[in-house]
mmCIF file of the N, C-alpha and C atoms, coordinates in Angstrom:
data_MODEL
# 
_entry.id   MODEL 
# 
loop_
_atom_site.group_PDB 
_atom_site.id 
_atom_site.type_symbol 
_atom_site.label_atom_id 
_atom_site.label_alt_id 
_atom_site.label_comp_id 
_atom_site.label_asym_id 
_atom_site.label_entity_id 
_atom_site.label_seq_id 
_atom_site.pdbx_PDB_ins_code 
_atom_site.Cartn_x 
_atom_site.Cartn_y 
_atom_site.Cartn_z 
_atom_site.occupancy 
_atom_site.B_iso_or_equiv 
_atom_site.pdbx_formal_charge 
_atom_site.auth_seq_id 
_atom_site.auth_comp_id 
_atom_site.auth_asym_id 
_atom_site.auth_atom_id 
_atom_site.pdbx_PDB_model_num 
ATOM 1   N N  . UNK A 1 1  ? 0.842   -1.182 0.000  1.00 0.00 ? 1  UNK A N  1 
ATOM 2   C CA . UNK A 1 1  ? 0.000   0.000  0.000  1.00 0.00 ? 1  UNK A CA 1 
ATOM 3   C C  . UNK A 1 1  ? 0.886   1.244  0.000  1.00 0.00 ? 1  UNK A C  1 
ATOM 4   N N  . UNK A 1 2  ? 0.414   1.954  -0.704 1.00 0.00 ? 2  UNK A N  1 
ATOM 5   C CA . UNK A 1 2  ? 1.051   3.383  -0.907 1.00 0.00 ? 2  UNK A CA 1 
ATOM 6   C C  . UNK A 1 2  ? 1.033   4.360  0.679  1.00 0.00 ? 2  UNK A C  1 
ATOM 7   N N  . UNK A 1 3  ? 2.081   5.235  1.101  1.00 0.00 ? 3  UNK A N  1 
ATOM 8   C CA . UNK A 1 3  ? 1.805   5.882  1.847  1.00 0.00 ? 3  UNK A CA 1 
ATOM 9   C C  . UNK A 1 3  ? 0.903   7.013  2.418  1.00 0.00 ? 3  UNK A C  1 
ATOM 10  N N  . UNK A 1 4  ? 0.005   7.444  0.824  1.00 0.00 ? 4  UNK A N  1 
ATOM 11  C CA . UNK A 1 4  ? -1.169  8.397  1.153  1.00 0.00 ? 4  UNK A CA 1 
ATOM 12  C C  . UNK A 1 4  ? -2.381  7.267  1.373  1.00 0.00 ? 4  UNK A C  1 
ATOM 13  N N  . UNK A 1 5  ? -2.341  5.908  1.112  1.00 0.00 ? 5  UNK A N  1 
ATOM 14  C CA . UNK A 1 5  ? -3.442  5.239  1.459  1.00 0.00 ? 5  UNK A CA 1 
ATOM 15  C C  . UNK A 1 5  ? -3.206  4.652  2.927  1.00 0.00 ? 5  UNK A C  1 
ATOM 16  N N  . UNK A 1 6  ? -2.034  4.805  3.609  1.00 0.00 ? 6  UNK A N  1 
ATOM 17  C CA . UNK A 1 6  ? -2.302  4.521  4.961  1.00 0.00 ? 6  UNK A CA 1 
ATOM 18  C C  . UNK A 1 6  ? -2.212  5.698  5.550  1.00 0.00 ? 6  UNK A C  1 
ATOM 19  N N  . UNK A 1 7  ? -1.566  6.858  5.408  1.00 0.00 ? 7  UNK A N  1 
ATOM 20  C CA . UNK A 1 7  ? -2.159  7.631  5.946  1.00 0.00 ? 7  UNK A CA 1 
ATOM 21  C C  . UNK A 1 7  ? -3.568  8.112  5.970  1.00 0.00 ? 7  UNK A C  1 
ATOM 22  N N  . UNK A 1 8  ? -4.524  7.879  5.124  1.00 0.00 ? 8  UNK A N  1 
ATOM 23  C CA . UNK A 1 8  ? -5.932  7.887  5.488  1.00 0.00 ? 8  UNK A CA 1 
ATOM 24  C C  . UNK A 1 8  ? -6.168  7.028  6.141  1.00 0.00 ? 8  UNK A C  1 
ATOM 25  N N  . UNK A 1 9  ? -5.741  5.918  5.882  1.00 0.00 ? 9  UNK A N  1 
ATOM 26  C CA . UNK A 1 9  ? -6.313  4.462  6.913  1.00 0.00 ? 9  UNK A CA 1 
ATOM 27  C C  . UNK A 1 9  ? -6.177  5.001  8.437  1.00 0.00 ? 9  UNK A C  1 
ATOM 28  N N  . UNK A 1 10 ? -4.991  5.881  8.490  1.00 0.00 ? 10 UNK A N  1 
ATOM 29  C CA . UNK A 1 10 ? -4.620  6.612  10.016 1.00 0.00 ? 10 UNK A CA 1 
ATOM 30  C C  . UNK A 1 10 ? -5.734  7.007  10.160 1.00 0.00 ? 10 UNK A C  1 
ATOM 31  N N  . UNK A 1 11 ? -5.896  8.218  9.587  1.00 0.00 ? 11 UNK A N  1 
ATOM 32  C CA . UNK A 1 11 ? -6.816  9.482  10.088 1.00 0.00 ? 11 UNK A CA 1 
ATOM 33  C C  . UNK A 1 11 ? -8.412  9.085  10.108 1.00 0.00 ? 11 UNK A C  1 
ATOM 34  N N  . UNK A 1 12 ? -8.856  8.057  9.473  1.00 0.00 ? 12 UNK A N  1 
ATOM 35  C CA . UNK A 1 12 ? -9.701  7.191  9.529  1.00 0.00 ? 12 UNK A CA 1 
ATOM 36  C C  . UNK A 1 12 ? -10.047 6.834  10.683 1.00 0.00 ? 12 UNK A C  1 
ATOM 37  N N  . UNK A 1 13 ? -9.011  5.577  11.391 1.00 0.00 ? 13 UNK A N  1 
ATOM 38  C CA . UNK A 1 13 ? -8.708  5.259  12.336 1.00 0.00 ? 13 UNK A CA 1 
ATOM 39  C C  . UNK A 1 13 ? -8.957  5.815  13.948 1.00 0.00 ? 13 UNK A C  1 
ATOM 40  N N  . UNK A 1 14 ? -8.068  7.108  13.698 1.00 0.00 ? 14 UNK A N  1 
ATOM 41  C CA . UNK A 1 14 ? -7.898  8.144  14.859 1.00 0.00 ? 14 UNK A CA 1 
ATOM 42  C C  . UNK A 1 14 ? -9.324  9.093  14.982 1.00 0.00 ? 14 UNK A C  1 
ATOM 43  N N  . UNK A 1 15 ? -10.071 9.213  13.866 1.00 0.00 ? 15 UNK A N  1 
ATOM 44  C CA . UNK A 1 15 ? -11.468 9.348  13.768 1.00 0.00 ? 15 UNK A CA 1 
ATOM 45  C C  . UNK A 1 15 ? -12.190 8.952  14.457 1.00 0.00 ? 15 UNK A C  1 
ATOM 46  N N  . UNK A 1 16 ? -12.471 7.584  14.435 1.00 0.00 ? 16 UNK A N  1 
ATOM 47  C CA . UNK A 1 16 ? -13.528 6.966  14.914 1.00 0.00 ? 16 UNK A CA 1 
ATOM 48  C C  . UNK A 1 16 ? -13.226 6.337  16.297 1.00 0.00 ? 16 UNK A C  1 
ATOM 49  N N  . UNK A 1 17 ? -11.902 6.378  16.566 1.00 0.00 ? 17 UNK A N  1 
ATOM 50  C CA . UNK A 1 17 ? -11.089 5.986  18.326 1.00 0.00 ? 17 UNK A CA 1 
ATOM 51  C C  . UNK A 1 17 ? -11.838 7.519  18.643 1.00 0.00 ? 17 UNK A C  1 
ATOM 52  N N  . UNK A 1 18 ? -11.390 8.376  18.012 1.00 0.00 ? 18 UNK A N  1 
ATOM 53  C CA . UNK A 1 18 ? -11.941 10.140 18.930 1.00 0.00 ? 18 UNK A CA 1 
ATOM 54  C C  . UNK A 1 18 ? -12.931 10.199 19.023 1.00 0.00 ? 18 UNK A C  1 
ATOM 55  N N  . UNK A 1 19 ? -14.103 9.691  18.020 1.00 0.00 ? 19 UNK A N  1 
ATOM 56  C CA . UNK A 1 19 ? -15.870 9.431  18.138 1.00 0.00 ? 19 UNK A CA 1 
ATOM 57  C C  . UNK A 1 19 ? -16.159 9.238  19.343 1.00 0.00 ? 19 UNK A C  1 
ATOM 58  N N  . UNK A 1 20 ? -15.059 7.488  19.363 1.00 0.00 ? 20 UNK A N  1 
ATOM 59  C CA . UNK A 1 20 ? -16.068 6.378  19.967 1.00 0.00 ? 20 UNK A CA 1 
ATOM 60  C C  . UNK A 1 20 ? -15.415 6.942  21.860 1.00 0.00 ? 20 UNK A C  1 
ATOM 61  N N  . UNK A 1 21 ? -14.414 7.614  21.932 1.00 0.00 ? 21 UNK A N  1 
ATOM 62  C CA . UNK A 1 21 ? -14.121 7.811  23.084 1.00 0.00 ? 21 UNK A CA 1 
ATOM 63  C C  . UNK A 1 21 ? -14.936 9.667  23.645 1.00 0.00 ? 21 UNK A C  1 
ATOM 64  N N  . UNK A 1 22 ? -14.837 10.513 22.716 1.00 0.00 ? 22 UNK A N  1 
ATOM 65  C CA . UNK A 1 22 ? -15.734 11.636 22.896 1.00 0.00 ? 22 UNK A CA 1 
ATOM 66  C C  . UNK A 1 22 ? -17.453 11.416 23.584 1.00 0.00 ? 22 UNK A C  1 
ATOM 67  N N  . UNK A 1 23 ? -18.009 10.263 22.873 1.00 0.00 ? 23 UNK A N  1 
ATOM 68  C CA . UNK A 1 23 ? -19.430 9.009  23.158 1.00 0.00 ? 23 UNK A CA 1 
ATOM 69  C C  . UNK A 1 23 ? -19.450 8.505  23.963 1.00 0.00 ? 23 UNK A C  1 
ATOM 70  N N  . UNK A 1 24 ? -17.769 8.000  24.869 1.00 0.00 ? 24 UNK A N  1 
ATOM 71  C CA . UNK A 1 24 ? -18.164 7.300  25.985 1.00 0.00 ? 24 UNK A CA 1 
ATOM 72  C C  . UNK A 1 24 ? -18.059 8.387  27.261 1.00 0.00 ? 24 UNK A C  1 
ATOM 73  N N  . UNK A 1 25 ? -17.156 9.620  26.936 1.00 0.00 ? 25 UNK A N  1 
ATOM 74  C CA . UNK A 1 25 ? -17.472 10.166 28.103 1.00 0.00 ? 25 UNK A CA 1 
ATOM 75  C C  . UNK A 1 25 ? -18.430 11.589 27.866 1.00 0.00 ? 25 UNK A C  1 
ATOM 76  N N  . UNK A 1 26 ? -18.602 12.113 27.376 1.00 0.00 ? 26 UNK A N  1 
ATOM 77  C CA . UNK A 1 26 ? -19.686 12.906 27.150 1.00 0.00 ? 26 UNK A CA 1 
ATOM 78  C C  . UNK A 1 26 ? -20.994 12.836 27.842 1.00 0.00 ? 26 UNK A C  1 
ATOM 79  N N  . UNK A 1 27 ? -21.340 13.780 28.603 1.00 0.00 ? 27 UNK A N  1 
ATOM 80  C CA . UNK A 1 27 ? -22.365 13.974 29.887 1.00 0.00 ? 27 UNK A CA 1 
ATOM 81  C C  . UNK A 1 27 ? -23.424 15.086 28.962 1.00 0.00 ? 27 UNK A C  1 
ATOM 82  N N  . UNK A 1 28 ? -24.307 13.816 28.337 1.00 0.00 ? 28 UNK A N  1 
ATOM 83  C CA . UNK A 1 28 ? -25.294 15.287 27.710 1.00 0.00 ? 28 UNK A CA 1 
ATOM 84  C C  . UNK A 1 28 ? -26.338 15.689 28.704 1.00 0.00 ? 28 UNK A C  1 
ATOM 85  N N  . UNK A 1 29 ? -26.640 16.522 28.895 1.00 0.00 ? 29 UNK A N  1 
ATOM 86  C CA . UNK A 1 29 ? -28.036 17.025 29.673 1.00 0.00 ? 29 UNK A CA 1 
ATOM 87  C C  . UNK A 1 29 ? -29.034 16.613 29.201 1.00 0.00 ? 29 UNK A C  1 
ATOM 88  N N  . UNK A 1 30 ? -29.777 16.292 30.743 1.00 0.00 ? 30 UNK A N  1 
ATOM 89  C CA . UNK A 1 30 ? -31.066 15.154 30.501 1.00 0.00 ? 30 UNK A CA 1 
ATOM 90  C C  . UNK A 1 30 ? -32.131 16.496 30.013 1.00 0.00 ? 30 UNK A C  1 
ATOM 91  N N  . UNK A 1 31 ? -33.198 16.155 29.682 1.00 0.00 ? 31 UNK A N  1 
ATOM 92  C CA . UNK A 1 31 ? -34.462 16.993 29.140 1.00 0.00 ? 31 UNK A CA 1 
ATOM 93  C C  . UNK A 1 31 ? -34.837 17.790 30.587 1.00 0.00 ? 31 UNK A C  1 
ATOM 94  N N  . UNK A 1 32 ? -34.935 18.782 29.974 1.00 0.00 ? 32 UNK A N  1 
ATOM 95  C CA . UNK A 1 32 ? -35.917 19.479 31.582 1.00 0.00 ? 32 UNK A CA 1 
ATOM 96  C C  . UNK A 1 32 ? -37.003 19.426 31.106 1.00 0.00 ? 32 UNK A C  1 
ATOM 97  N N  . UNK A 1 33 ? -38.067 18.921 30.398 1.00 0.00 ? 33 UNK A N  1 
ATOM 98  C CA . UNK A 1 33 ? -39.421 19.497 29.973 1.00 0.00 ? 33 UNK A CA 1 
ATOM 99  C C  . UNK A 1 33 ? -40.315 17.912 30.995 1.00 0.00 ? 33 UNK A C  1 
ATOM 100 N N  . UNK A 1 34 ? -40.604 18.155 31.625 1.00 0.00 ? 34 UNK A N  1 
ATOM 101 C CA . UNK A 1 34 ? -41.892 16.442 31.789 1.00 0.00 ? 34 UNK A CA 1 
ATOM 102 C C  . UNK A 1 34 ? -42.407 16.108 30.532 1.00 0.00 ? 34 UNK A C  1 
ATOM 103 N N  . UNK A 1 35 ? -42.558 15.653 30.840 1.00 0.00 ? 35 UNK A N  1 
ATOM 104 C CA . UNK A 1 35 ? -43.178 13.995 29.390 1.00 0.00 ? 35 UNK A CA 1 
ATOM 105 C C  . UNK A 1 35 ? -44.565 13.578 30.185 1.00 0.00 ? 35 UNK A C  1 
ATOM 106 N N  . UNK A 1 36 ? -45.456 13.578 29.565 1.00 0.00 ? 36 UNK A N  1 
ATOM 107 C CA . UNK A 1 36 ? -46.891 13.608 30.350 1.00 0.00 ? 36 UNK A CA 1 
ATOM 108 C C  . UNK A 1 36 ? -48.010 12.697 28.690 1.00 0.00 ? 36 UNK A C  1 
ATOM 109 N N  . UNK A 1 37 ? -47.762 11.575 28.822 1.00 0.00 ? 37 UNK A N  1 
ATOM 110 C CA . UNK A 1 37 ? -48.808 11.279 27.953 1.00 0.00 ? 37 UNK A CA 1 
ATOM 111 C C  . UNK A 1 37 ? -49.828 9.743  28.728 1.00 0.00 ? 37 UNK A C  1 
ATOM 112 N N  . UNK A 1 38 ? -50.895 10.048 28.422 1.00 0.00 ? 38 UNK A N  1 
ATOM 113 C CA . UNK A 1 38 ? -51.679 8.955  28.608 1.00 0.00 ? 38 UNK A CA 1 
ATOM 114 C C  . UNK A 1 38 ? -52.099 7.987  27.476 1.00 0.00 ? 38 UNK A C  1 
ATOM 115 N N  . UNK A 1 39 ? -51.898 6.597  28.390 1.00 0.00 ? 39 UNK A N  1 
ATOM 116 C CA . UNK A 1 39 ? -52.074 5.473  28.012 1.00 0.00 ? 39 UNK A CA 1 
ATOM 117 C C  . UNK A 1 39 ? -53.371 4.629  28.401 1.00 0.00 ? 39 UNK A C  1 
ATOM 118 N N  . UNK A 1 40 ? -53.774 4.945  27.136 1.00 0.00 ? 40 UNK A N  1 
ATOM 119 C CA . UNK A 1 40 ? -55.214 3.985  27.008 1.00 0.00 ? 40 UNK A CA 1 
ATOM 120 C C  . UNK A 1 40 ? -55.231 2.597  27.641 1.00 0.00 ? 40 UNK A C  1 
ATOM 121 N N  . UNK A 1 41 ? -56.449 2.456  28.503 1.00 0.00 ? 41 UNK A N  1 
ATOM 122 C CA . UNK A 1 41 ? -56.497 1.064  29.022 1.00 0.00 ? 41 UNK A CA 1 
ATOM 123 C C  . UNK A 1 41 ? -56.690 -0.392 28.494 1.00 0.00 ? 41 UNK A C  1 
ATOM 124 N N  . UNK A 1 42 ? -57.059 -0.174 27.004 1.00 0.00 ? 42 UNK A N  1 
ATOM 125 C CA . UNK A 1 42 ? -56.750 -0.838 26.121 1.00 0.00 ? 42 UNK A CA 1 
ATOM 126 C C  . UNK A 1 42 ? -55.923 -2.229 25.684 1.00 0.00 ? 42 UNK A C  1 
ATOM 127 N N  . UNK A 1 43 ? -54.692 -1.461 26.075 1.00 0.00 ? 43 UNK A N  1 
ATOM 128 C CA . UNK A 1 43 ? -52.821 -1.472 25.737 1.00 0.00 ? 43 UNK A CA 1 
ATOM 129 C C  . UNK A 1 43 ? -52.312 -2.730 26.510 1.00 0.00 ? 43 UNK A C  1 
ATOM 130 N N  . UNK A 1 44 ? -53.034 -2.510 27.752 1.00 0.00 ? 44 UNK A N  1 
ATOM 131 C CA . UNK A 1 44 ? -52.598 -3.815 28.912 1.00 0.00 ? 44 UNK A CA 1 
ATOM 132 C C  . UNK A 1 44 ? -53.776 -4.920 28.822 1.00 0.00 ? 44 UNK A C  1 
ATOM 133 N N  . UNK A 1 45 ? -52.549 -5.487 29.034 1.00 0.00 ? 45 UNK A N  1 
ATOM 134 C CA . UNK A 1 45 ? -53.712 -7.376 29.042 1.00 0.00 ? 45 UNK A CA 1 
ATOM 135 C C  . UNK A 1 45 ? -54.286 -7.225 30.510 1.00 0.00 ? 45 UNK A C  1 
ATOM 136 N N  . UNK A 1 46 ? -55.184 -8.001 30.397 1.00 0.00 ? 46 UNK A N  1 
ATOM 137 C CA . UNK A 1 46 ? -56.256 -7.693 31.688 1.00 0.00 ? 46 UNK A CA 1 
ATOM 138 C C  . UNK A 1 46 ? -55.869 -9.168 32.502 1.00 0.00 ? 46 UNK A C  1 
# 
């Protein structure tokens, strides 16, 4: 392999290690809004 095709294979690489580690520690903020829906009695087995 040519050296500009592993250097993408790098930066490729170092890409998706920076994704997948940015994803594991990343603290997003939970929703402030309530969530309020009703569920028909329907839905559940009796």
């Amino acid at each position: 392999m040519g050296k500009v095709t592993i250097a993408f294979v790098l930066v490729i690489v170092l890409l998706l290690v920076g994704g997948g580690i940015f994803l594991a520690l990343w603290n997003p903020p939970a929703p402030t809004a309530p969530v309020e829906k009703v569920l028909p009695d329907a839905r559940f087995p009796k």
